[in-house]
N, C-alpha and C positions, 0 to 999 in steps of 0.2 A: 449470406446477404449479397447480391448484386454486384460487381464492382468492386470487391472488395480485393486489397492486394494484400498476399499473403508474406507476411515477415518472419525470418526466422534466424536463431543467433545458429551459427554454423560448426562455432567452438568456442572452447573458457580454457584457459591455462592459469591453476593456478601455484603461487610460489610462496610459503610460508603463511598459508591461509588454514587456520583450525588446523583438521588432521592431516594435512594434504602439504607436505614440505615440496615437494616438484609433482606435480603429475598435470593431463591434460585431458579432455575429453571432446569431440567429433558428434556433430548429434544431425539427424537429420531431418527434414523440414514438416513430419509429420510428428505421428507418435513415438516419442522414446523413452524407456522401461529403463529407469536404473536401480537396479535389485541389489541386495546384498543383506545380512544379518546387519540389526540393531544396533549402534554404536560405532558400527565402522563409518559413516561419513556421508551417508546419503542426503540426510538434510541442509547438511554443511556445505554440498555443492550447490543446494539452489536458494541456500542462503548468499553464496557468491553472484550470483547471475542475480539477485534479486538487488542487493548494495550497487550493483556498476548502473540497475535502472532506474535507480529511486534514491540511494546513496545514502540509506538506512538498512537497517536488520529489520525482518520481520519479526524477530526475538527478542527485538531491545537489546540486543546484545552490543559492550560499550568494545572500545576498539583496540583496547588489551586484552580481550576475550577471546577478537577474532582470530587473533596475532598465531602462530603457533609457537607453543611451549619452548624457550629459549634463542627465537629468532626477534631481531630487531624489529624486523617490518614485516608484512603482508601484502605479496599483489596480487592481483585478480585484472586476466587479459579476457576480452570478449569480442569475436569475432563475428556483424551483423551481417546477414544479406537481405538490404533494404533497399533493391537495386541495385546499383551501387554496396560495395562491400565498404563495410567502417569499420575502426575500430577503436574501444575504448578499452584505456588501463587506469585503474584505480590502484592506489598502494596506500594501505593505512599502517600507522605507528601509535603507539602508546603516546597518551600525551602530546599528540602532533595533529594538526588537521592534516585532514585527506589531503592527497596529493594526487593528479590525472591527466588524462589526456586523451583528447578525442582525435581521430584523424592525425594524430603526431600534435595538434594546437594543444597548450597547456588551459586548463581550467582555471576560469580567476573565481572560483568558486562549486559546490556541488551540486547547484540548481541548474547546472548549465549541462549535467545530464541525464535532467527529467525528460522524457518526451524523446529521448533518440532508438530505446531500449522500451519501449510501452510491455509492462509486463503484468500479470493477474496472478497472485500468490495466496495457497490456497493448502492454509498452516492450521494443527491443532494448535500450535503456538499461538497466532495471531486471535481464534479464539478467545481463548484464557486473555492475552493480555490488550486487545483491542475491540473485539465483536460484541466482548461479554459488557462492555459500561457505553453509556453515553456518548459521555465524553473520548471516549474511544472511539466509536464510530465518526465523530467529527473527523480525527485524524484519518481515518482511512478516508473518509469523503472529499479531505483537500489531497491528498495523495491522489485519489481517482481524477480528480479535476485538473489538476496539476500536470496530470502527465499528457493531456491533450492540451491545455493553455498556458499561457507562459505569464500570460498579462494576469492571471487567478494566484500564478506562483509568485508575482512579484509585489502583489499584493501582502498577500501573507506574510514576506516578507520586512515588505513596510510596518503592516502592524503590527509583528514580532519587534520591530524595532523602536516604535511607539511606544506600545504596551514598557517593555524595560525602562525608555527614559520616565514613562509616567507614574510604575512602582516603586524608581529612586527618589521621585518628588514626592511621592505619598509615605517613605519612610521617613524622609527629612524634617527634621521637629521644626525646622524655619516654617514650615507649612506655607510654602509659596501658592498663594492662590492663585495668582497672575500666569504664573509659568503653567499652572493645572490648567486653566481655563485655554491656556492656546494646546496644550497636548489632549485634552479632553475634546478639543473641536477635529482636530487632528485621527484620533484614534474613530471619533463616531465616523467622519468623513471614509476613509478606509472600512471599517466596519459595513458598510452601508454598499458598497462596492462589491464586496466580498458578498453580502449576503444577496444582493441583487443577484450575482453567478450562481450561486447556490439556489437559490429561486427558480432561475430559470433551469436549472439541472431538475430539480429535485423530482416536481409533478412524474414527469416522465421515468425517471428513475424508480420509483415506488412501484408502479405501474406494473412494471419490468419485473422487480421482486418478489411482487405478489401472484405473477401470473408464473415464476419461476417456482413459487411456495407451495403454490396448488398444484402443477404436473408433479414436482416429486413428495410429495407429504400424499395430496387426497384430499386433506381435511383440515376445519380451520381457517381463519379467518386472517389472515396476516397485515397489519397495516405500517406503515413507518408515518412519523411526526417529527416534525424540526419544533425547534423550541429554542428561537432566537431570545438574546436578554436584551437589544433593542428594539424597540419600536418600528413597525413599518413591514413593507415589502422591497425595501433597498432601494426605491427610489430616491433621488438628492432632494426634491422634498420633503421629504420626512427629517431633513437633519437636524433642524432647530430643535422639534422633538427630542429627536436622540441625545443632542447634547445638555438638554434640559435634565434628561435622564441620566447623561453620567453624572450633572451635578449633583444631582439629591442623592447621588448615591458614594458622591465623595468622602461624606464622612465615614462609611462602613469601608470603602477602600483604605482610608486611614487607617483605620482598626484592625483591617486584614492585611494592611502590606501591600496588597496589589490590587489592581481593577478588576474589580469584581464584574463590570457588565463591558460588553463589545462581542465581536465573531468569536475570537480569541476565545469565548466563555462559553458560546450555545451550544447546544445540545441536541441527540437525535435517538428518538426513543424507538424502541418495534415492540409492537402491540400483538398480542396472538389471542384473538375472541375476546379484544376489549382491554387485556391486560396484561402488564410490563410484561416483559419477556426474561428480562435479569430474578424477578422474583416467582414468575408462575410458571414457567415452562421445566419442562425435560432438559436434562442434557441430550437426548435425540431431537428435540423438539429446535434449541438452538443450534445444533450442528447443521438440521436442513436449513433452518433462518439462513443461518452464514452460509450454505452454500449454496441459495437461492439469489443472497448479495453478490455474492461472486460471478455466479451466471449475468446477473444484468450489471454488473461493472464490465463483464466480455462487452454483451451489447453495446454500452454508452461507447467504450474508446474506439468501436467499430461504428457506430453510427457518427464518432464527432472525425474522426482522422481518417475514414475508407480505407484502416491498415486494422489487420489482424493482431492482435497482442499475443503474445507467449503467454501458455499457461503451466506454471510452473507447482503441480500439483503433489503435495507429501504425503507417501502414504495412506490411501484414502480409504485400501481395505481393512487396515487396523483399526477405524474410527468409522466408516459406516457399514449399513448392509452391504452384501454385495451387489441387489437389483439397484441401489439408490447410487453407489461408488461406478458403478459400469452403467447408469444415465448421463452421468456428470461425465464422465471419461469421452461418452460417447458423443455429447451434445460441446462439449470442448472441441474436440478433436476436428470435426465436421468444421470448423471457423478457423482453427491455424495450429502452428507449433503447441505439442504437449510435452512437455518431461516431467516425468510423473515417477517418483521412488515409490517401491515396493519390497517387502520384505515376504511376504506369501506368493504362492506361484498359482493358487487358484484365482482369484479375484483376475489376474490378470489372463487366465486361461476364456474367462466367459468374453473377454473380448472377442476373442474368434480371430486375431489380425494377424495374417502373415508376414504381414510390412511394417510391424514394428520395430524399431532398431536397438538394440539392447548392447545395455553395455552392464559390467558390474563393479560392483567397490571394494575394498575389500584390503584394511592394513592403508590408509591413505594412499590409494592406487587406485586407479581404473583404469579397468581393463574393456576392450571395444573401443578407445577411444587409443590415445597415443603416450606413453608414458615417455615422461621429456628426461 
């Protein structure tokens, strides 16, 4: 694409992260191949670079997991060249929030570094536990959104914050109606915000996916559908609506504990010739789906920021063909930074690329890179 400025993280250090007690790694601003047998730590590197972007696992993995085996803490250094060189350090602990630092400034929080690090992560993991439901893809969707808008993340946010005070009022046997009625106008309000951005993402998004579906599939019909539980197209309009709508549905929130309807709840189904994709498809059939998503998640944060995002790709010859893994590689690569782990050495041969920088793993170590 046109104009587009290419970003790339230049190195990760990291110290008592998973299997990795000291080690460091150097990557360079194209393709990079980091190999090694199963188990030794490949995914656990770009599960680090993925935390300092997003300030989540793409494994759901909680932050005593991440920790390694009888170390207190966990940090992960990440060195960008985004013009200007930055850098961000995260350090997690069991039982502690994150801890960080961007540029040397401390973080008063871990939304403050979505969008500095824009990264595309591209997990059998994330399959299984996000691509495969709905309500999973929701999460990936505000993730997508988030790491180019800040005003979409603060939203969320806010109605993360709603939504709780509103599930304590709806367990409370006072059954304060009063206090509902001002957090129920509250949450549609924000609700409505939230789905207007997503509105206006989406059209174009789908588009993107389906035209991604058809070059690597062939065949089939691919469609994505949002499936808000308010009313509307997010305009402030529509609010009286919406909140007419949480009311009548106060009493089942009662019954369930939480709010049942707002952003917080909708849903985002993909359709292959008409039908779910969770119950009709292939597991080859959802693997292209997701890596159809992933292809136009590149587009979007290239068509909203004119900056390339990292893509940070696991393994791709153990989970697809190789003509469909060396598309994806290749149609990645062509837009900006790839680091991409490997365990086979053919998949990676059909590349044909003399310039790709290799490093390997091996015993929490890498080697190619710099062991500290």
């Amino acid at each position: 694409m046109h104009g587009i400025q290419a970003v790339h993280l230049t190195s990760v250090q990291l110290r008592g992260f998973r299997s990795y007690r000291s080690a460091s790694a150097v990557f360079a601003p194209a393709l990079n191949i980091v190999s090694g047998e199963n188990g030794q730590g490949k995914t656990n590197l770009l599960e680090a670079i993925r935390l300092i972007s997003v300030g989540r696992s793409f494994r759901g993995a909680t932050d005593g997991e991440m920790v390694s085996w009888g170390q207190p803490s966990g940090t992960i250094t990440g060195a960008i060249d985004d013009g200007p060189v930055r850098q961000i350090v995260l350090t997690i602990a069991p039982g502690e929030r994150k801890q960080g630092t961007i540029d040397g400034a401390a973080l008063n929080g871990l939304a403050e570094l979505v969008g500095v690090l824009r990264t595309v992560a591209v997990s059998s993991d994330e399959i299984e536990q996000q691509f495969g439901s709905q309500t999973g893809r929701r999460r990936m969707i505000d993730v997508m959104i988030s790491q180019v808008d800040r005003g979409y993340l603060t939203e969320l946010r806010r109605c993360r914050t709603i939504v709780a005070q509103l599930n304590a009022v709806y367990r409370d046997p006072a059954n304060d109606d009063a206090l509902c009625d001002v957090l129920e106008r509250q949450l549609a309000e924000t609700s409505l915000r939230i789905n207007r951005r997503r509105e206006a993402f989406f059209h174009d998004f789908c588009r993107a996916v389906e035209r991604h579906f058809s070059r690597l599939f062939g065949t089939g019909n691919l469609v994505l559908e949002s499936r808000p539980t308010l009313p509307g197209k997010g305009e402030l309009s529509d609010l009286d609506h919406a909140v007419d709508v949480l009311r009548e549905s106060r009493r089942s929130a009662r019954r369930a504990g939480f709010a049942v309807r707002g952003a917080h709840r909708d849903r985002f189904r993909v359709l292959l010739d008409g039908r779910d994709i969770e119950s009709h498809a292939s597991k080859g059939q959802v693997k292209i789906a997701y890596l159809a998503w992933k292809l136009a998640e590149g587009d979007f944060i290239e068509r909203e920021t004119m900056r390339s995002p990292v893509w940070l790709i696991d393994d791709p010859f153990s989970e697809l063909d190789a003509r469909r893994a060396v598309a994806l590689l290749v149609s990645a690569e062509q837009r900006g930074q790839v680091i991409l782990t490997n365990a086979r050495t053919d998949g990676v041969e059909m590349l044909k690329n003399g310039h790709a920088h290799h490093l390997r793993v091996h015993d929490g170590i890498v080697e190619g890179g710099r062991d500290v």
